[in-house]
N, C-alpha and C positions, 0 to 999 in steps of 0.2 A: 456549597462545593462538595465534590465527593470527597468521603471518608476513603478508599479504596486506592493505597499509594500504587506508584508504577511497579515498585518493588512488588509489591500483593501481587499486581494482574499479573506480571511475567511470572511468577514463580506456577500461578495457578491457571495460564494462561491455556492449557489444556483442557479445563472446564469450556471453556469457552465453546470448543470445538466440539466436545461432547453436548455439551449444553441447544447449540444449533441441531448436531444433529438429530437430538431428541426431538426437538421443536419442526423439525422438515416435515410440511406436508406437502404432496405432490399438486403441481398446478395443472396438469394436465393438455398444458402448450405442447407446440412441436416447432421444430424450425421452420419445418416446410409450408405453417401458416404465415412466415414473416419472410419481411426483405434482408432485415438488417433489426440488430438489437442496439439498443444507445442503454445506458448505464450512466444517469447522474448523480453526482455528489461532492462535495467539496472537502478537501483537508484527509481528517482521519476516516471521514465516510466515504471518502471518495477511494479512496486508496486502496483497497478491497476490486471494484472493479478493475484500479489498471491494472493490478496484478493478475484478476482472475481471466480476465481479457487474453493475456500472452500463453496461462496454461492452458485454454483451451483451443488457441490459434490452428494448433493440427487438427481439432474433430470438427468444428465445427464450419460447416457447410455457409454460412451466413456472415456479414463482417458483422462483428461488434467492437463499436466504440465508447470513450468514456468520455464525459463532458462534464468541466466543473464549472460554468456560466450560469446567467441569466437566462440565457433561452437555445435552443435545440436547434439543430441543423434544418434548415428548410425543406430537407426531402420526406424527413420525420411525416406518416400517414397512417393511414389505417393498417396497412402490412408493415406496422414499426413496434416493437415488444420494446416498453420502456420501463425502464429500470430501474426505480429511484431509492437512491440510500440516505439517510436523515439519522444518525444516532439519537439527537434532541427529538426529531420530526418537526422543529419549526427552523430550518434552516432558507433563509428566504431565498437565496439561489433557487435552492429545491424546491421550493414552491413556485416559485416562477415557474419552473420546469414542467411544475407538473399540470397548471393552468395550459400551458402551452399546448403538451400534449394530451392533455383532455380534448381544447380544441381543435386540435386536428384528427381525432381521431381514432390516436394511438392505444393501443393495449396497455395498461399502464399494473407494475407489479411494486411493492412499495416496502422497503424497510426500515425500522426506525422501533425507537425504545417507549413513545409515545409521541404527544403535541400533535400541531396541525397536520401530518404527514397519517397519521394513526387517521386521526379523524375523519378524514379525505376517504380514507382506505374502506372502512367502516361505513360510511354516507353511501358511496358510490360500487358498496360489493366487490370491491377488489381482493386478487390475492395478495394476503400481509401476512411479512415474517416479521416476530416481535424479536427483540434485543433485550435483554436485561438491565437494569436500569442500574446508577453508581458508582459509573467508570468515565474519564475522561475518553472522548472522541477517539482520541489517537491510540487511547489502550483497550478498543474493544474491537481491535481489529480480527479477533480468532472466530465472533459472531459475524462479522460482515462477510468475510473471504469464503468462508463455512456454505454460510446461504447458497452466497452466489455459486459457488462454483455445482453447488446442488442444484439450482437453479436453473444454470446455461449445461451441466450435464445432462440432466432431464431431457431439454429443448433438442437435442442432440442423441437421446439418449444411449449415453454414456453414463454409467452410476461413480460416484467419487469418494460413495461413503468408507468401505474396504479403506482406499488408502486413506484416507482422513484419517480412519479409525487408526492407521499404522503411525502416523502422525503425531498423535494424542500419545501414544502410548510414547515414541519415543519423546516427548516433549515432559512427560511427566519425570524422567531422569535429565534434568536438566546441569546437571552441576558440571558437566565437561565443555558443556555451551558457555556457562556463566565464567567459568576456569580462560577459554579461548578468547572469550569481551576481554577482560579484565590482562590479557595478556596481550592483546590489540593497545589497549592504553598504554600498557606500560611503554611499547614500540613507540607512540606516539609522546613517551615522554620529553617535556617539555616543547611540546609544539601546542598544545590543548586548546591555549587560544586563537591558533592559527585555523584558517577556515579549511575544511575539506573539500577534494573533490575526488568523485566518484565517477573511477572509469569501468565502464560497462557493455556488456554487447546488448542484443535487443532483446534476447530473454530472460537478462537479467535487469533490465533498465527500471521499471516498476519497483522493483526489490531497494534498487540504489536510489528511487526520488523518495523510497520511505522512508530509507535511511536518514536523507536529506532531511526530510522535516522533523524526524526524529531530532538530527543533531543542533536545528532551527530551534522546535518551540521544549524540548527540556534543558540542553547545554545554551542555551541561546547564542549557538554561531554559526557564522556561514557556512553554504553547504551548497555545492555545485553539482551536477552530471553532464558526464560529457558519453556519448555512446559511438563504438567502435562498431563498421571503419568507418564510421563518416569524421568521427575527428581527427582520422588520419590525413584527413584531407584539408583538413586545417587548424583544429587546435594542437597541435602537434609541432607548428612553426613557433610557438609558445615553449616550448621546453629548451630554451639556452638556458645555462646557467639553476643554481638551486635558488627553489623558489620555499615562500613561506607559507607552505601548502603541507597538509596529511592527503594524502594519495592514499586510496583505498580500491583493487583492483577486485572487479568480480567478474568472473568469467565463465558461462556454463559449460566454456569446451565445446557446443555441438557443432563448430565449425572450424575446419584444420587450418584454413587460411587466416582465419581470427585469431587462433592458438598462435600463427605466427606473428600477428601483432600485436598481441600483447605482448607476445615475449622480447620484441624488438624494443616495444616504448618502455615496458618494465625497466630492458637494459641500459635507456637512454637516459631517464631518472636517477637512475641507483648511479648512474655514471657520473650524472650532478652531485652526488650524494641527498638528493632527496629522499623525503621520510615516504616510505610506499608498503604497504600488505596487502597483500594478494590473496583473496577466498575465490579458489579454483576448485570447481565440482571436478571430484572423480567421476561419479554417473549423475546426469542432470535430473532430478526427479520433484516429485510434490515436496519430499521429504530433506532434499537440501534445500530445495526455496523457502520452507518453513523454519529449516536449523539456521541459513543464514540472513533470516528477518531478527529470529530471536537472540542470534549472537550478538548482531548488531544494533537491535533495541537495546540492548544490557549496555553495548558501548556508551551510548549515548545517556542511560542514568552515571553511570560510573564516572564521564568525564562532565556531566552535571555537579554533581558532588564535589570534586576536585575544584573544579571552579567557587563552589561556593552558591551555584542558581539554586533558586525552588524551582525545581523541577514537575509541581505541581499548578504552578499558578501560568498563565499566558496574559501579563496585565494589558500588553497593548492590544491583542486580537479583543479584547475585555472594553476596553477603553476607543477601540475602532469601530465593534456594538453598538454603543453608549451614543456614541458620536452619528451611526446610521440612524440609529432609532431617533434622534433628534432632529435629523434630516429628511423625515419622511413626508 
């Protein structure tokens, strides 16, 4: 098990981001040789693409999607630049994946801290970006997000390094971030082990199913998103009365008529007296998507703690393993 607590990664979590960008070497793709890019990976390595999927939704010319399965979309071809993330590199979804798109033909680009996924990479000449090794999955997200969005910049090119780099820097003054987490709890005191749900619009949604898993495998509790407006159209007949829910609102603002739903459901909540905080970007940029990952990582050590979880150990994802690999 690694040595390297969550407190360590988030504090130092800017290494991260410097540390990829060191390690980027250019692939020399373009969009224009593809139809479409698919991006697989599951859990903490997956989550890297949905995110980087949404920030680059305006440049890029091509769709790309993210898939955390067994096997890839049927359209998947020789014009499909695939995308595979593996922290461990033996994640057997991901291998699946990448058998798949071997046989069909696909471009295949591969990242991972070593294991089967390295090996593949290495056998078959592929372009491999390495990850550092000693972190849990879910805290080495500053390498995964890094890559890729270096990556699908390039494809596109568009460079992401500049603001990365402006990223890093504010990231390394973290104490007003950690100050905001810890002031989020207290809002939520005495609800801790009520589950969360996370309302969100679509370029925020990614941000809030991190969040999600965050408050799943370290506070081990529930954790929901629901994304505006579509829940206006119906999780929204759910809001009579106060419910035994932490409401956490994240809204990028880039759309007026969103502005005014949230502020409607907001008022409809508050009016229950339900528990609800609201991270509202002033300007929607790389640099609030990064501060409100990491405010909201902090949350979820902090209300790990309080509870009483190791927030290091995942015994059933552990014990679900155990239980595949006997199954084989």
């Amino acid at each position: 098990m690694t040595s390297i607590t969550h407190e360590q990664s988030l504090d130092q979590f800017y290494n991260q981001i410097d540390w990829a960008l060191a390690h980027y070497k250019k692939h020399g793709l373009h969009e224009n040789e593809f139809n479409h890019v698919v991006i697989g990976g599951l859990g903490g390595s997956g989550i890297g693409g949905r995110i980087a999927r949404l920030v680059v939704s305006d440049s890029m010319k091509i769709p790309v999607e993210v898939y955390s399965e067994y096997t890839l979309p049927a359209y998947c071809n020789e014009k499909t630049l695939v995308i595979l993330c593996s922290y461990s590199g033996n994640t057997e979804e991901t291998i699946s994946m990448y058998n798949q798109a071997a046989g069909a033909g696909c471009r295949i680009v591969c990242l991972a801290s070593g294991g089967k996924v390295a090996q593949l990479a290495e056998q078959n000449g592929l372009p491999f970006y390495p990850v550092e090794t000693g972190y849990q999955p879910r805290m080495a997200l500053g390498y995964s997000l890094t890559t890729l969005l270096m990556i699908l910049g390039e494809l596109s090119g568009f460079d992401y390094r500049t603001a990365l780099e402006r990223v890093s820097a504010e990231l390394k003054e973290n104490q007003k971030m950690k100050d905001e987490a810890q002031h989020i709890v207290e809002h939520f005191k005495g609800g801790e082990k009520a589950k969360f749900v996370v309302v969100c619009d679509n370029a925020m949604e990614a941000v809030a199913v991190r969040f999600c898993q965050q408050i799943q495998e370290n506070a081990k509790g529930e954790a929901f998103v629901t994304v505006l407006p579509e829940a206006n159209h119906n999780v929204i007949e759910s809001y009579y009365g106060k419910h035994d829910t932490n409401f956490v609102i994240l809204n990028s603002g880039q759309n007026a008529r969103n502005n005014h739903r949230f502020a409607f459901l907001t008022e409809l909540l508050n009016s229950h007296d339900n528990r609800c905080y609201s991270l509202t970007a002033e300007t929607y940029t790389l640099n609030h998507i990064f501060k409100v990952i990491h405010i909201l990582d902090w949350v979820s050590i902090y209300l790990s703690n309080i509870k009483g979880e190791d927030n290091m150990f995942v015994n059933n994802i552990a014990r679900l393993k155990s239980f595949l690999d006997s199954v084989k």
